[in-house]
PADREN-335381 format. One line per 4 residues: number of its first residue (from 1); their letters; for each residue y, x, z of C-alpha. Coordinates in steps of 0.5 Angstrom, whole numbers. Example, Ala and Ser with C-alpha at 12.3 -4.5 7.8 and 13.67 -1.06 7.14 Angstrom:
! PADREN-335381
1	as	-9,25,16; -2,27,14
//
This chain:
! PADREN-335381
1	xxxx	-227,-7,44; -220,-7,46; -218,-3,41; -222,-8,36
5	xxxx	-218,-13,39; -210,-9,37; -213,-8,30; -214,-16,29
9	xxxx	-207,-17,33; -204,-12,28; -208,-15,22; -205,-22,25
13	xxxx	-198,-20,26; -197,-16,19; -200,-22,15; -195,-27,18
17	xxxx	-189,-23,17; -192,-23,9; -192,-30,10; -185,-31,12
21	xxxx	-182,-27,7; -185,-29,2; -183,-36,4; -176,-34,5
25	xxxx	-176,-32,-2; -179,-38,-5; -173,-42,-3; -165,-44,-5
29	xxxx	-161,-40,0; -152,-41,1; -147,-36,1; -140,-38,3
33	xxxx	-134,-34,8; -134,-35,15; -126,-37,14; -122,-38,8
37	xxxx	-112,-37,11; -108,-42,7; -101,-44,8; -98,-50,9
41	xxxx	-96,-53,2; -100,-48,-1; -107,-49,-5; -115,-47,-1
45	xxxx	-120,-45,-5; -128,-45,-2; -133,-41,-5; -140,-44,-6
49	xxxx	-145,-39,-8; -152,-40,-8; -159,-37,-11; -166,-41,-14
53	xxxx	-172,-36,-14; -174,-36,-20; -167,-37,-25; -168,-45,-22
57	xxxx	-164,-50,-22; -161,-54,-16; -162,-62,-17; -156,-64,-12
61	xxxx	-149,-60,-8; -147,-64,-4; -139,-62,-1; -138,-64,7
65	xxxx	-132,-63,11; -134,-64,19; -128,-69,22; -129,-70,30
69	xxxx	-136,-68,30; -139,-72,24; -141,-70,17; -135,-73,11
73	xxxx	-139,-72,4; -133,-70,-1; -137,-69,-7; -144,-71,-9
77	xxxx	-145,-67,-15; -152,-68,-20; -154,-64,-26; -152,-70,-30
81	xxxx	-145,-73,-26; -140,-71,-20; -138,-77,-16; -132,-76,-11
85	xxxx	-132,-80,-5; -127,-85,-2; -124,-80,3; -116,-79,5
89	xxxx	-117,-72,1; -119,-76,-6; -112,-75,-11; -112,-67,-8
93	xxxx	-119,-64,-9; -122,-61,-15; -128,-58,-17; -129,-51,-21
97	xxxx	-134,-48,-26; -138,-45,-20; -137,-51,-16; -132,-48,-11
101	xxxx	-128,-53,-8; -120,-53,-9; -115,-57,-3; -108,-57,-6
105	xxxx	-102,-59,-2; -105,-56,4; -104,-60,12; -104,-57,19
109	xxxx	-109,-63,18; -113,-60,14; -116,-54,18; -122,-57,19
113	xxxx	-129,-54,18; -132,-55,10; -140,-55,9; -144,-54,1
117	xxxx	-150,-56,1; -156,-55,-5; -162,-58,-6; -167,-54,-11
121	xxxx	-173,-58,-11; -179,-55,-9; -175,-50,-7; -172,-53,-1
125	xxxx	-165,-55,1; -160,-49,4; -153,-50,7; -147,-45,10
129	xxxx	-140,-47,12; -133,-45,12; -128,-45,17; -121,-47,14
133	xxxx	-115,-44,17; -109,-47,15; -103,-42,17; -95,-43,17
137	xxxx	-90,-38,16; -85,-39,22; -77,-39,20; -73,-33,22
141	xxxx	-70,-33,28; -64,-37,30; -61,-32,36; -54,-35,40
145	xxxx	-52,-31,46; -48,-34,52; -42,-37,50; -39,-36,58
149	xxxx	-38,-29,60; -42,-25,64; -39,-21,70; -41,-15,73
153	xxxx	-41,-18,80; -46,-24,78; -52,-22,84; -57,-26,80
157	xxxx	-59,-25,74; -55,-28,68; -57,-32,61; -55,-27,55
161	xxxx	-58,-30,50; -63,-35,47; -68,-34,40; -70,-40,38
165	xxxx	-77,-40,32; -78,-47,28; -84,-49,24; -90,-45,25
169	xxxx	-97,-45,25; -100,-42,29; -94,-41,35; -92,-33,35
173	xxxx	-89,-29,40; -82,-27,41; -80,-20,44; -72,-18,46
177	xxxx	-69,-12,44; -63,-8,47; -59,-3,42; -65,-2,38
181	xxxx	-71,-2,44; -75,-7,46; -74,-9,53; -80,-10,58
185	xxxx	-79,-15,64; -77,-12,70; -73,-13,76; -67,-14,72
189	xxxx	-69,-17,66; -73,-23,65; -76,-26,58; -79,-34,59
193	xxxx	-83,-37,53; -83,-44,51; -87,-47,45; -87,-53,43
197	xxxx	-92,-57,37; -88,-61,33; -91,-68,30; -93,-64,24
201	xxxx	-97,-60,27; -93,-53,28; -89,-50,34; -83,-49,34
205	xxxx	-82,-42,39; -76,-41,44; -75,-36,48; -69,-35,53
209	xxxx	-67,-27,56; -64,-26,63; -62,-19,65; -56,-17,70
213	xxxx	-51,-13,65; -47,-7,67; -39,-5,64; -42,-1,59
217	xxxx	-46,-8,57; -39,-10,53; -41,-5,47; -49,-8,48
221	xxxx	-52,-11,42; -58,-15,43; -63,-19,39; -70,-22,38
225	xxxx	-75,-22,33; -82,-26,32; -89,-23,31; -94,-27,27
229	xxxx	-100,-26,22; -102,-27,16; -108,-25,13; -110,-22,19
233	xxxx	-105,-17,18; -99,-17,24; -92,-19,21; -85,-19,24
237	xxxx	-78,-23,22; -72,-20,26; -66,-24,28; -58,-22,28
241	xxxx	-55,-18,33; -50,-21,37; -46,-18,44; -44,-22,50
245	xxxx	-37,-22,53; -38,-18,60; -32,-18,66; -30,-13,70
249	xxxx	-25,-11,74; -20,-6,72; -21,2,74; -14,4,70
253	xxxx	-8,3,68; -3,6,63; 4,4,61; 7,8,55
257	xxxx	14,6,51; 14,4,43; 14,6,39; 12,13,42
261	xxxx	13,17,36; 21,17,36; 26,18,41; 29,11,43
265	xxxx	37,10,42; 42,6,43; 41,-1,38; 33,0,38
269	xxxx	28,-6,40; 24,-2,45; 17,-5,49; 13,-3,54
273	xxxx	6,-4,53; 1,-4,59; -6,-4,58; -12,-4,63
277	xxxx	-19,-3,62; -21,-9,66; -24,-15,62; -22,-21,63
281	xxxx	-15,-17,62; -11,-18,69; -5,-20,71; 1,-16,70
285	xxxx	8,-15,73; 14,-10,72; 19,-7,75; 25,-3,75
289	xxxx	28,2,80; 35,1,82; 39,4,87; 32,7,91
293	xxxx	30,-1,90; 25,-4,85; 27,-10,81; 23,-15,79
297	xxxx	25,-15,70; 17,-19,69; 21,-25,66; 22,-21,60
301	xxxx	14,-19,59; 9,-23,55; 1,-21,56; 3,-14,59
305	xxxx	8,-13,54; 16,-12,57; 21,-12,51; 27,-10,52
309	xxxx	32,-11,46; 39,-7,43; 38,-2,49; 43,2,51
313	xxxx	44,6,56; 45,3,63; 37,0,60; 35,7,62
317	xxxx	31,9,68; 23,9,72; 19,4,70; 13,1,73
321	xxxx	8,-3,71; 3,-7,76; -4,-11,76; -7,-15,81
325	xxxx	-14,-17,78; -16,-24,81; -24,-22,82; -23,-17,87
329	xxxx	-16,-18,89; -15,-10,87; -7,-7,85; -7,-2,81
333	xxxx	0,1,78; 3,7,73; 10,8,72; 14,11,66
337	xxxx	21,14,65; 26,11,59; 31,16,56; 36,12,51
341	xxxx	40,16,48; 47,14,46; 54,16,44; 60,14,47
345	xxxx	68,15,48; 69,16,40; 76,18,40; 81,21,34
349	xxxx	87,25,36; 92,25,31; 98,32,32; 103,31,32
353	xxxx	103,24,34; 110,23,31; 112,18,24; 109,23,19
357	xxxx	114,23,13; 112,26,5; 111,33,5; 108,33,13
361	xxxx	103,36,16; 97,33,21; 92,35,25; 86,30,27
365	xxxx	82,33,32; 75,28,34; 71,27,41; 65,23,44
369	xxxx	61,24,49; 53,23,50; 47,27,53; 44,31,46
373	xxxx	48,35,43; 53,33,37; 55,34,29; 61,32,27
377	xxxx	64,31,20; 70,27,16; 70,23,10; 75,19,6
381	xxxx	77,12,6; 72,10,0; 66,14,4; 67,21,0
385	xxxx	65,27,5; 71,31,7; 70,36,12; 65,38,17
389	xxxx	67,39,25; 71,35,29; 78,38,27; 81,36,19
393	xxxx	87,39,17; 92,35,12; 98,39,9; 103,36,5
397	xxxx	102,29,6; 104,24,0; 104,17,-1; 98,18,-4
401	xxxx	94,22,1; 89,17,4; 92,12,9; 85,12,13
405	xxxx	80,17,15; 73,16,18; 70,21,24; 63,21,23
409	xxxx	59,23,30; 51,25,29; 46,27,34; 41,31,30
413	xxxx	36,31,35; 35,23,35; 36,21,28; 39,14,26
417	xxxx	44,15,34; 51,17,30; 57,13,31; 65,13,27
421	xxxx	71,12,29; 78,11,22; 84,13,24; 90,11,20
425	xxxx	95,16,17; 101,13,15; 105,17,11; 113,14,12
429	xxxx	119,15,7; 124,11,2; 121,8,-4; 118,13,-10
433	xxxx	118,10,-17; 112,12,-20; 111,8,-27; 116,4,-31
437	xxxx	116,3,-39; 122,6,-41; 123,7,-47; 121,1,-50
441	xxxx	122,-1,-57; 123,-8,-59; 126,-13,-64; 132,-17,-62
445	xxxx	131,-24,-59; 123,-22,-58; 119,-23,-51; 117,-17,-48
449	xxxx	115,-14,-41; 118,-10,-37; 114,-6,-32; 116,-2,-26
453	xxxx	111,1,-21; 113,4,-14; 109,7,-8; 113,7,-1
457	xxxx	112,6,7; 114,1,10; 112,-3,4; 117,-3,-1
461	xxxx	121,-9,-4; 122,-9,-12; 129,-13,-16; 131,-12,-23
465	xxxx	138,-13,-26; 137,-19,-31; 133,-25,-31; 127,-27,-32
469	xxxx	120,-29,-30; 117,-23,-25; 109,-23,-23; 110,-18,-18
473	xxxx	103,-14,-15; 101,-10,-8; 96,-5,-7; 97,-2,-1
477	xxxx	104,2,-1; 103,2,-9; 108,-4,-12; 108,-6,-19
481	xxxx	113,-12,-22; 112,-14,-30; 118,-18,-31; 118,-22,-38
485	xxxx	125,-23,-41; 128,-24,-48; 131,-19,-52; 138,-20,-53
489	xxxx	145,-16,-55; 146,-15,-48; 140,-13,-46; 139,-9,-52
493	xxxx	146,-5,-51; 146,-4,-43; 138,-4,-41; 135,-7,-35
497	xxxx	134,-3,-28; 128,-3,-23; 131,-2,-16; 126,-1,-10
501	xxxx	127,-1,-3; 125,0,4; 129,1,11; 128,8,10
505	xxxx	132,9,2; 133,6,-4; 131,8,-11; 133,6,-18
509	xxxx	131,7,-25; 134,5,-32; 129,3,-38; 132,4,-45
513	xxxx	131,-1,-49; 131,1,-57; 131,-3,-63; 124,-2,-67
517	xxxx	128,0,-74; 130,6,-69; 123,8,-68; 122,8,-74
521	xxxx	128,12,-78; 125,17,-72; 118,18,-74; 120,19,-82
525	xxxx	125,24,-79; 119,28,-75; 115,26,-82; 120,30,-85
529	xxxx	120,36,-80; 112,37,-80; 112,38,-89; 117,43,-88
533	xxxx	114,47,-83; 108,46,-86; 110,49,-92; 114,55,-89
537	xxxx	107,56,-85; 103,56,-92; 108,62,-95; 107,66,-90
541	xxxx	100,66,-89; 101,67,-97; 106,73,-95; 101,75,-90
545	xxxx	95,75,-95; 98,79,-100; 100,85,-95; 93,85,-93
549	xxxx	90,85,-100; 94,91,-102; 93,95,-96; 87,94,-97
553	xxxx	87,96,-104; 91,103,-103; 85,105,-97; 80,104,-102
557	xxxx	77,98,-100; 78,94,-106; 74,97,-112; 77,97,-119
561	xxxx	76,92,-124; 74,95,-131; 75,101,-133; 77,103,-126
565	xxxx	84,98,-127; 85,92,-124; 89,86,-126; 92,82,-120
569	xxxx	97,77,-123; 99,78,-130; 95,74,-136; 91,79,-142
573	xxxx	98,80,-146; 103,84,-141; 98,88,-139; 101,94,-142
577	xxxx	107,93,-138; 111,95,-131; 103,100,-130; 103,104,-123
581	xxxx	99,109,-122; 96,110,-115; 93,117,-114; 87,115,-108
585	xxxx	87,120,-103; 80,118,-101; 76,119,-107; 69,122,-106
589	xxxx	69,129,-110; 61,128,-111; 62,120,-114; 57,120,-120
593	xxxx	60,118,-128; 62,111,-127; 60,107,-134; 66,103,-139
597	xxxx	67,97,-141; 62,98,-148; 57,102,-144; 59,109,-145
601	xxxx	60,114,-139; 67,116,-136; 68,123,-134; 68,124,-127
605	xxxx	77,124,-128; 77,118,-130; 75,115,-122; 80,119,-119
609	xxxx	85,113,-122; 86,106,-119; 92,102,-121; 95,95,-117
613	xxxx	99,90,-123; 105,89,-119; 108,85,-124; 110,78,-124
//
């Protein structure tokens, strides 16, 4: 009985599943996504799918949206016309070929939930919907850090920086980064996290890092990035790096002379730089040491730099910088010794140090003094260089010899220190005329001038022994005076006299004056003189000549003409006359049959001969 009783139940519960299905399959059914993303401004776009049994076609689609709990219809949609709904998405809708809904310019107000509904007659009605969600790509991260500085001493946390993410949908998270590693909150860090939803619907983020800094936090480079999704999948926007000002107090200090790189000397612009490790820089004072004391030279200082112009060598000595920071009060010091290096008491001797007169000798013997070790040479009075060494010799003395000599002293080890000193050599005597313009060829009544030139010391003074208009001129020890007169019988017969004087002597010169027809009879003469010795030049190169060709004729050098004779002078007519016969000593016995005028060999005894035509 109990078995008879499963059996029904089994035949009971297999008919109904039959049933069913067949039921299912003889209606319409709906097939749509769960959830559809689109971006703010963006267009969405809803898939309705639907199947009718039996290749039917539906008899209605309907397009709702669900606003605060209650049904909005979009669109009623037939096999004979599509009606769109007064609704506030009218102007922004739009239908495809396959009935699917488009949504242009998307709002955060359109993240709603979307319904298709089919009706197919006897198949019945189905409906699926589909959540709209409406996403915005936040912008990239604005990151500014703490304005202020931060100290080292700060007991509590301190703000280093601030992020800042606008204008995105749904809000996303902000994370902190220190030199490329992500920070996590601890003891000594904290991270606060505020969003705010803007009246358009999306969140502006900001996020604020709190952390105790440390010394080496002044080469930290911090950021922050926002992490959102889109599409499902995890997205990242990083912001810049920034660094903070962080203070700490000094831990050393280091004073040092620039340039570093050259030796200091006299003249030079110097400074002493003090530098601290300490942040903000602290405050620095310097001293020098003097007489076992310690001088304050801080009004010569700017921001931890003390300059010290054109030194020279009393600026030399120890050196010390201080400073005091104002945190905690600390001092810390460092000393540096300054070297200058100078040249002093350049002096020339001069042996002897008597009056030097022309034809005098002189020893000039140079000294300075300074702690490096010294080259010295000479140069004249327009620069050229002379001699090396500290002595220079000078024989002979004239008024010509350079009145001023120069002693040049160099310390090769510092380059750039060098010192001079000129001394003078004066060379003493009477007047020495040096130039006059004598003779000079003139033409009665002509203008001319007359010039005369002198050198002497004591500076000379210079007369002429006629009248005239003197343009006189003075160049160190030389004097030159043109005078300009005009040539007149007496002139012409006397001349005119330089005379130049100092207290030391007087010297004279006579110029000549000569009439120009003089000059001129004198230059015919000289004419006539040259022709003649030209022509007493020409006979004996011809002399000369006719000796050499005749020597070398007689030593066989010269070979015969024809028929072994040869004419030196005379024309064809007179040559059966006045002949010499000359034997040639030198003649070569194996000589071969030498051939004639017309042709014809000659016998070997006719090159025995050779004659010279000594006529006239």
């Amino acid at each position: 009985m109990a078995r008879g009783q499963r059996a029904a139940r089994l035949a009971l519960g297999w008919g109904c599943c039959l049933l069913l299905c067949c039921a299912a399959a003889s209606k319409v059914e709906v097939f749509m996504p769960a959830v559809v993303e689109a971006e703010v401004d963006g267009t969405a776009r809803i898939e309705c799918n639907f199947h009718i049994p039996d290749n039917g076609s539906y008899a209605y689609i309907n397009w709702f949206y669900i606003n605060h709990g209650n049904r909005v219809r979009l669109y009623h949609i037939t096999g004979e016309e599509t009606l769109e709904d007064d609704t506030g998405y009218k102007g922004r809708l739009s239908l495809g070929q396959d009935k699917s809904l488009s949504i242009s310019r998307v709002t955060m107000q359109d993240a709603n939930i979307f319904v298709c509904q089919v009706g197919a007659g006897s198949y019945g009605v189905d409906e699926k919907h589909t959540r709209l969600f409406v996403y915005k790509v936040p912008e990239a991260p604005e990151i500014t850090a703490s304005s202020a500085g931060i100290s080292v001493q700060n007991s509590d946390k301190s703000k280093i920086a601030q992020c800042v993410s606008r204008n995105g949908h749904p809000a996303p998270n902000i994370t902190w980064y220190k030199n490329g590693e992500q920070l996590e909150e601890n003891g000594e860090v904290k991270m606060t996290l505020t969003r705010t939803r803007e009246a358009s619907g999306l969140y502006t983020v900001t996020s604020s890092l709190l952390a105790r800094v440390t010394r080496q936090d002044r080469h930290s480079r911090y950021h922050c990035a926002v992490h959102y999704r889109l599409r499902g999948q995890p997205r990242t926007l990083e912001s810049r790096r920034v660094n903070i000002t962080v203070f700490y107090p000094a831990e050393h200090v280091k004073l040092q002379v620039m340039p570093s790189s050259t030796l200091v000397k006299e003249g030079d612009d110097v400074q002493l730089v003090c530098e601290a490790d300490g942040n903000p820089a602290p405050v620095f004072s310097f001293l020098k040491r003097e007489l076992e004391e310690w001088h304050d030279v801080s009004t010569l200082a700017d921001s931890g730099v003390l300059n010290l112009h054109n030194v020279n060598k009393n600026s030399s000595g120890l050196y010390r910088c201080q400073t005091l920071d104002l945190d905690d009060m600390g001092v810390l010091e460092e000393d540096v010794e300054l070297t200058v290096n100078y040249i002093e008491g350049v002096h020339v001797n001069m042996e002897p140090s008597s009056t030097l007169h022309e034809g005098d000798s002189v020893k000039l013997s140079c000294d300075a003094h300074s702690p490096v070790n010294l080259n010295y040479h000479w140069r004249d009075e327009k620069g050229k260089k002379i001699a090396e060494g500290n002595q220079l010799f000078l024989s002979n003395l004239t008024f010509e010899t350079s009145s001023n000599f120069i002693c040049k002293v160099m310390a090769p080890s510092v380059p750039g220190l060098e010192q001079s000193k000129q001394v003078a050599v004066a060379v003493q005597g009477k007047p020495r005329i040096v130039a006059v313009s004598s003779p000079l060829y003139v033409q009665q009544d002509e203008v001319v001038n007359l010039t005369c030139k002198a050198i002497a010391h004591p500076r000379p003074s210079l007369r002429w022994s006629v009248n005239g208009t003197a343009h006189e001129y003075v160049d160190k020890q030389h004097i030159t005076s043109n005078l300009t007169v005009r040539v007149s019988h007496d002139l012409l017969r006397a001349g005119a006299r330089c005379r130049v004087s100092n207290t030391l002597g007087v010297t004279e010169q006579h110029i000549q004056l000569l009439v120009e027809s003089v000059r001129k009879a004198q230059k015919t003469s000289e004419s006539k003189g040259v022709i003649i010795v030209a022509i007493i030049v020409a006979i004996l190169v011809v002399a000369v000549l006719g000796s050499v060709i005749y020597f070398l004729h007689k030593k066989g050098k010269i070979p015969c003409g024809r028929a072994g004779k040869q004419d030196i002078t005379k024309p064809e007519a007179r040559k059966d006359k006045s002949l010499v016969d000359v034997k040639s000593d030198k003649l070569s016995e194996e000589a071969g049959l030498l051939q004639g005028a017309n042709g014809e060999k000659r016998p070997a005894a006719d090159q025995n001969e050779k004659y010279i035509d000594l006529r006239n």
